[in-house]
TIFIDREN-403392 format. One record per residue (C-alpha): residue in three letters; x, y, z. Coordinates in steps of 0.02 Angstrom, whole numbers. Layout:
residues N
NODE  resn      xx      yy      zz
NODE   ALA       X       Y       Z
...
This chain:
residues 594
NODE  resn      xx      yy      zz
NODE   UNK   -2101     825    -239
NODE   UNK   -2184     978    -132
NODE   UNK   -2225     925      55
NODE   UNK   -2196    1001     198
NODE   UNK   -2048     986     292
NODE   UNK   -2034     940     477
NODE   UNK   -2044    1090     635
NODE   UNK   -2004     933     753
NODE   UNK   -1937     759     753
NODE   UNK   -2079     625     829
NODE   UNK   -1986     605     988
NODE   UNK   -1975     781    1052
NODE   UNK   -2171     860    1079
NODE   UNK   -2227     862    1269
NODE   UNK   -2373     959    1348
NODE   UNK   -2283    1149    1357
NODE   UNK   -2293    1141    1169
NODE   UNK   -2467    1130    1197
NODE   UNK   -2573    1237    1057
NODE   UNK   -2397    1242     942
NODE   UNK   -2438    1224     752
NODE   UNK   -2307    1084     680
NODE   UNK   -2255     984     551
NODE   UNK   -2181     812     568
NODE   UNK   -2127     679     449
NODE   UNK   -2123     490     469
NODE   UNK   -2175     325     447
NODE   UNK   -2346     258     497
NODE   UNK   -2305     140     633
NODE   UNK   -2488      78     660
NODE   UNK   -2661     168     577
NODE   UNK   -2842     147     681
NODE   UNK   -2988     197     605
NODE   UNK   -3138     200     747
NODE   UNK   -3243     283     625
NODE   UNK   -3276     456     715
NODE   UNK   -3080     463     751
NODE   UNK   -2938     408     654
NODE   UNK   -2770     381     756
NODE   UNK   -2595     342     668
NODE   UNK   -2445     324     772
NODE   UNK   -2314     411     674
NODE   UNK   -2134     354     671
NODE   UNK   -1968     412     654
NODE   UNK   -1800     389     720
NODE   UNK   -1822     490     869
NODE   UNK   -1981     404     927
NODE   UNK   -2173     401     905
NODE   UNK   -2307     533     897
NODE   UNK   -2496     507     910
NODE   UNK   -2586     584     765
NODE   UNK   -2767     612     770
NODE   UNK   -2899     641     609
NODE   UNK   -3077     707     650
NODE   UNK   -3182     639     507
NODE   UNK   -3338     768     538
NODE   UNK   -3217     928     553
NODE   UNK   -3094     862     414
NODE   UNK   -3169     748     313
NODE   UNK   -3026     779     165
NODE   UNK   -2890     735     267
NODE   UNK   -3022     584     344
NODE   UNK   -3014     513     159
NODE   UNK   -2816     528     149
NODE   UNK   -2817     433     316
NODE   UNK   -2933     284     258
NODE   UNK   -2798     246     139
NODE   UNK   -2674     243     267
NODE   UNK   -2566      75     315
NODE   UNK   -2405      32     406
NODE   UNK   -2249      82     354
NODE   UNK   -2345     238     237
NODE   UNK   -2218     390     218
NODE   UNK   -2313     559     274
NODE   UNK   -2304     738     290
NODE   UNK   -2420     781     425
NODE   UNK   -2476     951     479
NODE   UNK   -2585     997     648
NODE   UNK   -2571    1075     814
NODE   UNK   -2527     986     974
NODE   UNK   -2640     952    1114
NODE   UNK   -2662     853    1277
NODE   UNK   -2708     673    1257
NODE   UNK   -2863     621    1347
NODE   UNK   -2804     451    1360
NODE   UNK   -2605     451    1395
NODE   UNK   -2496     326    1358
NODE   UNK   -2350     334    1501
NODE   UNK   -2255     206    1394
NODE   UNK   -2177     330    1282
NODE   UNK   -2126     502    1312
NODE   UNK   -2244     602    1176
NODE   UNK   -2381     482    1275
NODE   UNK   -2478     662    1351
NODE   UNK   -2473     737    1186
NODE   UNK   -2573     705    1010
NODE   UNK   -2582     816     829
NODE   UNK   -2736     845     792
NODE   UNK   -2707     852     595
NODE   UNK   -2744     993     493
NODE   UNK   -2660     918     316
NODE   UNK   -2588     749     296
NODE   UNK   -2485     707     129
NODE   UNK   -2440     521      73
NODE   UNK   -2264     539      24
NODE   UNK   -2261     361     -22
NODE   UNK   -2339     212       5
NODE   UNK   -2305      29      68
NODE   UNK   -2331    -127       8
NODE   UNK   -2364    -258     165
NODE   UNK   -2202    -290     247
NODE   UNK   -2129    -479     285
NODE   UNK   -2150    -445     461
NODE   UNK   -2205    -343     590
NODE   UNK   -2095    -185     612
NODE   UNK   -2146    -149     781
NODE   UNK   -2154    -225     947
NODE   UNK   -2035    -355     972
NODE   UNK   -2114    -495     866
NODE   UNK   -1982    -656     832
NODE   UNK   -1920    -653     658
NODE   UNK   -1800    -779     571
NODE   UNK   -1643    -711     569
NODE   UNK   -1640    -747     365
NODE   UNK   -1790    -658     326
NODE   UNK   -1726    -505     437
NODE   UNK   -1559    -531     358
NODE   UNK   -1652    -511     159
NODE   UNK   -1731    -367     229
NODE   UNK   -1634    -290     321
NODE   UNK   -1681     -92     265
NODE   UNK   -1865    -147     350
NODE   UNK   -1772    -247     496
NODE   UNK   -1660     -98     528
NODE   UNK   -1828      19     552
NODE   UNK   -1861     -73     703
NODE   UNK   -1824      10     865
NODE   UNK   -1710    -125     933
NODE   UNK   -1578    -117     805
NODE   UNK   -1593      79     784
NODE   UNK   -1547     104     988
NODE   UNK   -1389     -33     939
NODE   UNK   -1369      90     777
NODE   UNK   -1362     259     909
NODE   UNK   -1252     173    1041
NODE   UNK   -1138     131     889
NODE   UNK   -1140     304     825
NODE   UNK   -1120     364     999
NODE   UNK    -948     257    1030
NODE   UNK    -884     314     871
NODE   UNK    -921     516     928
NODE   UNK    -839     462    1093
NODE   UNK    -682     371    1030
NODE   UNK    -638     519     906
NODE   UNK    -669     635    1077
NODE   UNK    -548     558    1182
NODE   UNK    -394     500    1073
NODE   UNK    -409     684     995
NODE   UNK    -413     748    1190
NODE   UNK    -250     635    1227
NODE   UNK    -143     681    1076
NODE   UNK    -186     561     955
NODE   UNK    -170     597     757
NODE   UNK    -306     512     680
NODE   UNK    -217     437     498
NODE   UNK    -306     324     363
NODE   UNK    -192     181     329
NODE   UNK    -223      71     161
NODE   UNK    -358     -53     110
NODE   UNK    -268    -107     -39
NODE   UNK    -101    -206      17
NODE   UNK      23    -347      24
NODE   UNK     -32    -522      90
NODE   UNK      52    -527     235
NODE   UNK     -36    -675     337
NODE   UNK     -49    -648     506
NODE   UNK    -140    -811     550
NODE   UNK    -307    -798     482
NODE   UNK    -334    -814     273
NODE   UNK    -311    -639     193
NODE   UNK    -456    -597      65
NODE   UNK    -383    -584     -94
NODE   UNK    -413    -456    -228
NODE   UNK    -335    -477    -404
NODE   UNK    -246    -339    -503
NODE   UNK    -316    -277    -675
NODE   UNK    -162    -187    -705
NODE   UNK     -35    -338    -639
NODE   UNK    -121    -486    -699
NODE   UNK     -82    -627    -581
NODE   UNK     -33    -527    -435
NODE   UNK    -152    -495    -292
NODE   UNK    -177    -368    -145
NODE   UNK    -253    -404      23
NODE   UNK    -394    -336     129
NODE   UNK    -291    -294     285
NODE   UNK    -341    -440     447
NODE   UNK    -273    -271     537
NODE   UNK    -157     -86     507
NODE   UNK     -33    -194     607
NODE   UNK     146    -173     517
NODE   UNK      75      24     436
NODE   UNK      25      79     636
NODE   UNK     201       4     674
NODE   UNK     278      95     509
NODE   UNK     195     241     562
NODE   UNK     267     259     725
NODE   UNK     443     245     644
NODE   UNK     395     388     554
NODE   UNK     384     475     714
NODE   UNK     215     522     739
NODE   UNK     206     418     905
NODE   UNK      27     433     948
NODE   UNK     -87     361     804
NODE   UNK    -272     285     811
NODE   UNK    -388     234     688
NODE   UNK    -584     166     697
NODE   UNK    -535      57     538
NODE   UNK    -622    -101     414
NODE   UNK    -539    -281     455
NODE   UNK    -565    -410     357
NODE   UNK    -507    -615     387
NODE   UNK    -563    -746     266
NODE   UNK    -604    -874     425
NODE   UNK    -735    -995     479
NODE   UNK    -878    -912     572
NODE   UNK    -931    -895     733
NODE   UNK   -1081    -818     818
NODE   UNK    -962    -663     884
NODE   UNK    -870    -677     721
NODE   UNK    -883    -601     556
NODE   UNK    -785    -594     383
NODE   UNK    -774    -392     406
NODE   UNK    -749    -311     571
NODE   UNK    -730    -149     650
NODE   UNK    -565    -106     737
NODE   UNK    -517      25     869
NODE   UNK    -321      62     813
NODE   UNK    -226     115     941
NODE   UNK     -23     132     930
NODE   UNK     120     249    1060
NODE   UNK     295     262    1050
NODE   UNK     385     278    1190
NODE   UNK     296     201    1313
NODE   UNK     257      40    1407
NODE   UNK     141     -66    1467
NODE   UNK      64      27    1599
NODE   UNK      51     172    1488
NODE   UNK     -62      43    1364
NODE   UNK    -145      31    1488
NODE   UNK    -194     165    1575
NODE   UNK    -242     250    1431
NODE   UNK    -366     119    1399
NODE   UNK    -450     117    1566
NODE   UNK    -479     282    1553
NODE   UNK    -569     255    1374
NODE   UNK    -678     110    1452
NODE   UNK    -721     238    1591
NODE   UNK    -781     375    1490
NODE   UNK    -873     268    1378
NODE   UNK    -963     163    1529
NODE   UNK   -1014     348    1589
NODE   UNK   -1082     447    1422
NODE   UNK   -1158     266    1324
NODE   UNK   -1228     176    1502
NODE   UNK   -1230     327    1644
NODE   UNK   -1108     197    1741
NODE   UNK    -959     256    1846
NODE   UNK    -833     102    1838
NODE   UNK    -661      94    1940
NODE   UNK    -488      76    1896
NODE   UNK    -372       4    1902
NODE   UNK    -431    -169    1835
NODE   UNK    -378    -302    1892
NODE   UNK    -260    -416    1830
NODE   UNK    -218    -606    1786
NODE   UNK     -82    -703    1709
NODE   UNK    -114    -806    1557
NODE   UNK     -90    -961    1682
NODE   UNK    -184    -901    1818
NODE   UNK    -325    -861    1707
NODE   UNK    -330   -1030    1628
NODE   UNK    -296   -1151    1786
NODE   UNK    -445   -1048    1890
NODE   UNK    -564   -1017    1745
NODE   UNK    -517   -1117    1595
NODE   UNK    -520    -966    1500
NODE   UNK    -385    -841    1429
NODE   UNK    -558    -709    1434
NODE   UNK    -647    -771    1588
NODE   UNK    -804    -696    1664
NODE   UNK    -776    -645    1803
NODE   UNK    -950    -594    1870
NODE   UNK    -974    -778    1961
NODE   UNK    -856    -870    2029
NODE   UNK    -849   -1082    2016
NODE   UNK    -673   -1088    2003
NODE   UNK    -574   -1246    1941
NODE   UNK    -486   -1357    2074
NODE   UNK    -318   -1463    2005
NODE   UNK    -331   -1626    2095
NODE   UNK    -180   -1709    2032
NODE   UNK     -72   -1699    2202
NODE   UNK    -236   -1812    2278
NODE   UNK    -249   -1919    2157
NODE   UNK     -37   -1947    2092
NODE   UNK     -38   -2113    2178
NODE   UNK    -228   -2162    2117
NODE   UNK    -227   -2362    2031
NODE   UNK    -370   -2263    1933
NODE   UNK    -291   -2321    1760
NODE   UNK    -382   -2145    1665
NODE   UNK    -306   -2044    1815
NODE   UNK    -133   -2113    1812
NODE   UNK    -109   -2122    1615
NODE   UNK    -136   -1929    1627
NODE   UNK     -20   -1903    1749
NODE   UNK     108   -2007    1678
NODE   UNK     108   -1891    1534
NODE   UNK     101   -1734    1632
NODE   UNK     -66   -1707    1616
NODE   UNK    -215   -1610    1702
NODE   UNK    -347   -1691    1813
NODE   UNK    -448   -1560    1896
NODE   UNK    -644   -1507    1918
NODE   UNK    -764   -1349    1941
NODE   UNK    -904   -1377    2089
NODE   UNK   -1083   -1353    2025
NODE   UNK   -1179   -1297    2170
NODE   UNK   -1354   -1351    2193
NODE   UNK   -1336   -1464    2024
NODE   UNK   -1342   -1639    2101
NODE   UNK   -1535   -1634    2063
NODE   UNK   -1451   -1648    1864
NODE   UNK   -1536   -1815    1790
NODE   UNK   -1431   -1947    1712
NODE   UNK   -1477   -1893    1534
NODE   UNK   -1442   -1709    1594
NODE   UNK   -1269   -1768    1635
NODE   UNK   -1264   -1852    1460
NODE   UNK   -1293   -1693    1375
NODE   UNK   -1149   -1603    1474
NODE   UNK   -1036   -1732    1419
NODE   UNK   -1105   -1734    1235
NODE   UNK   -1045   -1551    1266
NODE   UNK    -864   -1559    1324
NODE   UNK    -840   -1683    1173
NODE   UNK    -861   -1519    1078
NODE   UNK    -698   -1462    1165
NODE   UNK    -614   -1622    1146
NODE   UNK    -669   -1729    1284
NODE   UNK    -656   -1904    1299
NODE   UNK    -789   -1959    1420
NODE   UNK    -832   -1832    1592
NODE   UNK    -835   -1882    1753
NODE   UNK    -918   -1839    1908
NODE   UNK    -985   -1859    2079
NODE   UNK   -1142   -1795    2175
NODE   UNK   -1161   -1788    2368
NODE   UNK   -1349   -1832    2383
NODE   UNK   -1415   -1867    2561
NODE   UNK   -1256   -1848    2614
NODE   UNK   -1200   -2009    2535
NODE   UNK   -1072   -1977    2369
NODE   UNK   -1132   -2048    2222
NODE   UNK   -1030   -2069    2085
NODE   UNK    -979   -2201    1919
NODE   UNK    -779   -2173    1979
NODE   UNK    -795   -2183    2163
NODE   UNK    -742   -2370    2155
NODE   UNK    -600   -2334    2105
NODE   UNK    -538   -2202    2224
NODE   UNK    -508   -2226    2399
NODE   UNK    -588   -2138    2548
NODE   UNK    -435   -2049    2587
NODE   UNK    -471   -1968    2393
NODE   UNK    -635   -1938    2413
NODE   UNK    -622   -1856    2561
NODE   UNK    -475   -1723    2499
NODE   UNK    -580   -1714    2313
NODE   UNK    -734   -1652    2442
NODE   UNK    -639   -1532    2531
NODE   UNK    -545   -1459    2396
NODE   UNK    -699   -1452    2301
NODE   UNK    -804   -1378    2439
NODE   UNK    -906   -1506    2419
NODE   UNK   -1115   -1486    2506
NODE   UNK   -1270   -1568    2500
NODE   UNK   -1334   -1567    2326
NODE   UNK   -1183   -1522    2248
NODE   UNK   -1139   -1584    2065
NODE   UNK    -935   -1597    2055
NODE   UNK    -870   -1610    1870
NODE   UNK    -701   -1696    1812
NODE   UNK    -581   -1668    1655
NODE   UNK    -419   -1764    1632
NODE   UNK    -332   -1729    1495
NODE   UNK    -186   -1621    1446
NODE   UNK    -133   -1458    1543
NODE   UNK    -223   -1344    1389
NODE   UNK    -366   -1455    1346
NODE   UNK    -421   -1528    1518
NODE   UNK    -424   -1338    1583
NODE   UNK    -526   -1277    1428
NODE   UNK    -639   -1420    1432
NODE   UNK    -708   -1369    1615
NODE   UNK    -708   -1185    1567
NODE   UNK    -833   -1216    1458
NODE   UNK    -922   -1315    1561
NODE   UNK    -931   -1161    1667
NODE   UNK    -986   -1053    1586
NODE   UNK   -1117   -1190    1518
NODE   UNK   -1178   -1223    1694
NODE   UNK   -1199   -1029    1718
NODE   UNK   -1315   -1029    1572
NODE   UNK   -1418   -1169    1654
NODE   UNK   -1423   -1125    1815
NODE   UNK   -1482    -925    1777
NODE   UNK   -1284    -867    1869
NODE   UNK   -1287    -762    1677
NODE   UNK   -1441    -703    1681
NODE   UNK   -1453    -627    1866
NODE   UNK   -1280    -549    1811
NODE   UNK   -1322    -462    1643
NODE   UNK   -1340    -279    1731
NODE   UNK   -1154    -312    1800
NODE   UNK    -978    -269    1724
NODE   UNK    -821    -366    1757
NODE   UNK    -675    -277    1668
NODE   UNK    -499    -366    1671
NODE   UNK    -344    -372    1591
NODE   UNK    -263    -535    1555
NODE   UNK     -53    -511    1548
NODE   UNK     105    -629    1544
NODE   UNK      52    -743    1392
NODE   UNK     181    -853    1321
NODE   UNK     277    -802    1165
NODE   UNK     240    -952    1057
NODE   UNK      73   -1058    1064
NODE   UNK      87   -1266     995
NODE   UNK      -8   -1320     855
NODE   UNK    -138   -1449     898
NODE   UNK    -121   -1565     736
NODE   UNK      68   -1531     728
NODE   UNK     232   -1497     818
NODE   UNK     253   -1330     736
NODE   UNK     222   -1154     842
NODE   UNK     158   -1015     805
NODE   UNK     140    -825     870
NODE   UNK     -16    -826    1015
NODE   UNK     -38    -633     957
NODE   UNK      48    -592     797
NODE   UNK     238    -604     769
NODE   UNK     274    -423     811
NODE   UNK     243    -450     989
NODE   UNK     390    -412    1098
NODE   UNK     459    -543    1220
NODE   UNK     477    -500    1402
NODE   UNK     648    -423    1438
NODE   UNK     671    -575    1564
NODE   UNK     648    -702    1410
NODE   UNK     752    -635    1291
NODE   UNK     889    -757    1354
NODE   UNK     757    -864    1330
NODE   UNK     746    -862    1125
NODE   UNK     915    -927    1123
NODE   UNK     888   -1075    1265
NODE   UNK     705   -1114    1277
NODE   UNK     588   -1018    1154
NODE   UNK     450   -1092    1171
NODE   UNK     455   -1042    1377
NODE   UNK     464    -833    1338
NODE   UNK     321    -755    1398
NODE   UNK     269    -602    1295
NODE   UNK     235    -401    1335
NODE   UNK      55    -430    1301
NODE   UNK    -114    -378    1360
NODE   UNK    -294    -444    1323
NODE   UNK    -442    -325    1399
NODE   UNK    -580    -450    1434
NODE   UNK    -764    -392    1486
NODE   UNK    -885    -503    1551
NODE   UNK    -796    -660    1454
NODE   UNK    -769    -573    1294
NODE   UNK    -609    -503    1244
NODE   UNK    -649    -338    1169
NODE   UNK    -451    -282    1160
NODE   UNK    -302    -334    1116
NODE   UNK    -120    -265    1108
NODE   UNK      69    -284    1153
NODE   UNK     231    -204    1172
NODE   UNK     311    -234     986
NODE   UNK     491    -273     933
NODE   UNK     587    -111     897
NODE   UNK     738    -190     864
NODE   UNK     775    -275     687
NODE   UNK     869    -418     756
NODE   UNK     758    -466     899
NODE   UNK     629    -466     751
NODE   UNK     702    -587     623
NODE   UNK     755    -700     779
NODE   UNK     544    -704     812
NODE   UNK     543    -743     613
NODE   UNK     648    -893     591
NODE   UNK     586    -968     770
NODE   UNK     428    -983     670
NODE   UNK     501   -1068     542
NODE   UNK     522    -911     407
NODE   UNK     684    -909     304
NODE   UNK     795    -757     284
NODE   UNK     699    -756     112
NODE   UNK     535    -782     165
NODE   UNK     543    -661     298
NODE   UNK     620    -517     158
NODE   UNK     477    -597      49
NODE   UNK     339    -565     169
NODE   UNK     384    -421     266
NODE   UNK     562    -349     203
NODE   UNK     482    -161     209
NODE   UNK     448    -181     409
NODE   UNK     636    -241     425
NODE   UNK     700    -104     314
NODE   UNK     599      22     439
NODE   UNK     679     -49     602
NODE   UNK     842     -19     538
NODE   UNK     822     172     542
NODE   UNK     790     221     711
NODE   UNK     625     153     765
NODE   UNK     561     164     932
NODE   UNK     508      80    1085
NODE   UNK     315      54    1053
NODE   UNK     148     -39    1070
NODE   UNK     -15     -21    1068
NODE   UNK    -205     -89    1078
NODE   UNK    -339    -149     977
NODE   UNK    -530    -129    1037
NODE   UNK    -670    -257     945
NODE   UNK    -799    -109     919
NODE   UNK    -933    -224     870
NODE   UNK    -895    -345    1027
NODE   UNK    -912    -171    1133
NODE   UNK   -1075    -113    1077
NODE   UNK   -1137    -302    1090
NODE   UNK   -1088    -269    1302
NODE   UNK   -1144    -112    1288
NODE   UNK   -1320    -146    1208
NODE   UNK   -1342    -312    1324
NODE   UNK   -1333    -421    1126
NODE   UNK   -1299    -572    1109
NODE   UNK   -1260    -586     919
NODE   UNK   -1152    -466     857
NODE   UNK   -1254    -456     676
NODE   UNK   -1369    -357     777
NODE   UNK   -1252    -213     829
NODE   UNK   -1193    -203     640
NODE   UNK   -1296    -105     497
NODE   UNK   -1267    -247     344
NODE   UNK   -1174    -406     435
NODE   UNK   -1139    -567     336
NODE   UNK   -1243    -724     377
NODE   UNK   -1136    -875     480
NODE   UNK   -1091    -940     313
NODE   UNK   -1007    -747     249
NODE   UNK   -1152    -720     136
NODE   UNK   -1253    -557     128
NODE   UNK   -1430    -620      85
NODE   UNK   -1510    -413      68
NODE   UNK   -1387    -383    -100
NODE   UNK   -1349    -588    -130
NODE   UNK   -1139    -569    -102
NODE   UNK   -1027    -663    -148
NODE   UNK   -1090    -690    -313
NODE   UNK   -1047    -734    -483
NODE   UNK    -964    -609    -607
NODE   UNK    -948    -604    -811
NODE   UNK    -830    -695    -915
NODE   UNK    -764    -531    -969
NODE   UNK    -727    -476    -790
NODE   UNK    -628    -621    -743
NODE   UNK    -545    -581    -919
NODE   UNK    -513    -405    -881
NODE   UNK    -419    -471    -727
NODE   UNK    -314    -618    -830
NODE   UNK    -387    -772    -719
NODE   UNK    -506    -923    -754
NODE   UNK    -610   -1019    -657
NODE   UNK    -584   -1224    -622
NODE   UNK    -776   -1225    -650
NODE   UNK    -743   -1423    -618
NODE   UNK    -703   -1380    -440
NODE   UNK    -826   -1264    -421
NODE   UNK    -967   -1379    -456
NODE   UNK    -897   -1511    -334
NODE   UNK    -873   -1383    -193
């Protein structure tokens, strides 16, 4: 098809260009006909341009623009001059094109919704049409800051060293906690590759190979149950050293968060971060990512309360559990059915009941106070900090649960009380160190890895292993922004006996370890180095960076909560003679029932 090709993009005209002839190309964001003027805001990537069509001096183009609706493809043509009514919203607003030739490239039928402004949309509908939903300037800024991480991260590993190496889609099922995705062989009937959860054991591989500085911006994929930051594909910063340690990890990655903070959000940002122990993290903030932009800190009250006759209080403690509580300042206003509705929400994190007390008119109010004395009271208020029209909230249960419980409750009250919302322009950056080893199943006495089983124990708990395992802290490192964890990485075992020690503690035979990953343990034994590495969410980092709140926003084509893509209709059925092809059958019986 013959049109005429752009001279500028609709973002880029201001008044020194003036009496310029120029061509731009777009979409018709919104067409007015006034009858002696026709206006058309014309859209592109870049921005909008007003168009204007004078009906008396053009009356050609005048019939092209009566056709004209939203989301129209032109060519227009037409010199630029001053707006007599300017529109300081946008930055072509003292500008117009008075149009000399306009060309329909294509036309529109109506869209589903609105494409501009910032009209509410069900997320389905936007998700089934998601080539108009991605149009809309909301998602294309996410799109650019994307693009503009990606430009960045390539920058900066390339200006530190790093060789930038593809490692495979295509490979063993290795499970690493999460389900793998599964992909049958044609050519090995009834054998099956993986999608990789992560380049883990390759980046490790790879630095046995001696190329000791390696990154990647790589595809993830875990076959898991959903969450609202969650998806079944993901986005990974790779990031793996030899010869280094933590502080190296480290370092490095502070000064990645600085430069991107700077070129995405103008924003200088200081290191070092700082830092907390797993422990000190969860007994202050319930949290092993806390946000650390407001404070309400947890309180343990067990010392006050180890002699309480309070039979909840003392069956905790008897069995070395956690009784503490997080102060919600100005909350003692909260009705009894708003109380109800925080502990309707703590159930979610496996709460039996909550309790709590109010100081009201400097009189404490409270369904437990019976049952504590003054003495209690008293030390609960003044560890608590406890003023007039305070709300204090209690969790007893164990050490991991009672802790979690409240830091939820947190970050709940935060949310309610508009602490998140006054804080959305402000950064907290911190790195969460010193987690255990081995984290306890909570259906079952077995352990598993907290990170992933390559993780390298502390050098003071490698005595540990042999005595008390499940006490080793681990060379790990968690970078956490604003409550989200947006990295992830450790020191790794470099030595091949430390490793299958770490495999059998979890329960692996000699055989199931050689089974599962006998190529890593071949690769220790020839000379591998001391090494580790990180492991950036790049999807959970544009989300901070673009202010989101649901990370299907800050990707192009995301699945729904559920893992389905409702633009194409994935997953979906295939032929007989596909699943033939690839030697397998389905148990259509429990299809149907599932």
């Amino acid at each position: 098809m013959n049109f005429n090709k752009r001279t500028h993009n609709c973002g880029e005209l201001r008044i020194n260009e003036a009496g310029q002839n120029v061509v731009l190309n777009g979409w018709a964001n919104v067409a007015r006909d006034l009858g002696n003027l026709i206006f058309i805001d014309l859209r592109d990537r870049w921005g909008i341009t007003q168009i204007v069509i004078e009906p008396d001096s053009n009356p050609e183009a005048a019939k092209i623009g009566q056709q004209i609706r939203s989301e129209f493809v032109l060519s227009v043509s037409g010199i630029v001059r001053k707006r007599e009514n300017p529109n300081d919203k946008i930055p072509t607003g003292l500008i117009e094109i008075l149009i000399s030739e306009i060309q329909i490239l294509n036309q529109s039928e109506l869209p589903p919704f609105h494409i501009t402004g910032d009209s509410e949309v069900g997320e389905d509908l936007r998700l089934k049409y998601r080539f108009l939903d991605l149009r809309r300037q909301r998602l294309q800024n996410n799109m650019l800051v994307r693009s503009k991480l990606y430009q960045i991260t390539h920058s900066y590993f390339y200006d530190n060293d790093f060789i930038e190496i593809e490692t495979p889609v295509l490979m063993k099922s290795t499970p690493e906690g999460a389900r793998d995705f599964l992909v049958p062989s044609r050519l090995h009937k009834g054998n099956f590759y993986a999608l990789p959860q992560s380049p883990q054991i390759f980046k490790q591989i790879l630095m046995v190979s001696g190329y000791e500085r390696y990154m990647q911006i790589v595809k993830c994929f875990r076959d898991e149950d959903l969450r609202s930051d969650r998806q079944p594909e993901f986005t990974q910063i790779d990031v793996e050293m030899s010869f280094v340690n933590q502080d190296d990890i480290i370092e490095l990655t502070e000064g990645f968060i600085k430069r991107i903070w700077k070129e995405i959000l103008n924003v200088d940002i200081t290191a070092p971060f700082q830092r907390l122990s797993y422990k000190d993290a969860m007994e202050n903030y319930g949290s092993d990512k806390p946000d650390l932009r407001f404070d309400m800190k947890i309180k343990s009250i067990n010392e006050i309360v180890a002699n309480s006759e309070f039979k909840v209080f003392k069956d905790i403690l008897e069995s070395d559990g956690q009784i503490a509580l997080i102060n919600a300042k100005g909350c003692a206003s909260y009705s009894r059915k708003q109380i109800d509705e925080l502990t309707n929400f703590a159930k979610k994190y496996g709460a039996k009941g909550l309790a709590w007390i109010k100081l009201i008119d400097g009189e404490i109010k409270s369904p437990i106070a019976k049952f504590l004395t003054e003495k209690e009271l008293k030390e609960i208020s003044e560890i608590a900090n406890l003023e007039e029209g305070d709300l204090l909230l209690i969790s007893s249960d164990t050490w991991n649960k009672s802790l979690t419980i409240l830091g939820a409750l947190r970050l709940e009250i935060a949310k309610k009380q508009g602490i998140l919302e006054k804080a959305k322009n402000n950064y907290s950056f911190l790195w969460v160190v010193d987690f255990p080893l081995f984290e306890k199943a909570e259906d079952s006495d077995e352990y598993y890895s907290m990170h992933h089983p390559f993780t390298s124990p502390k050098t003071d708990s490698l005595d540990m292993l042999e005595k008390d395992p499940y006490s080793a802290n681990a060379i790990a490192h968690d970078l956490v922004i604003n409550g989200h964890e947006v990295g992830g990485g450790s020191i790794r075992i470099h030595d091949k006996s430390i490793q299958e020690k770490m495999f059998k503690l979890l329960g692996l035979s000699d055989e199931e370890a050689n089974e599962k990953f006998g190529f890593l343990l071949d690769a220790l034994k020839y000379g591998a180095p001391p090494h580790g590495g990180i492991a950036f969410g790049l999807d959970r980092l544009v989300m901070i960076l673009t202010g989101i709140d649901n990370i299907r926003d800050v990707i192009a084509f995301p699945k729904t909560t559920t893992g389905a893509s409702l633009m194409e209709g994935s997953p979906s059925n295939v032929s007989e003679s596909q699943l033939s092809e690839l030697g397998l059958k389905l148990d259509l019986k429990k299809s149907a029932d599932s």
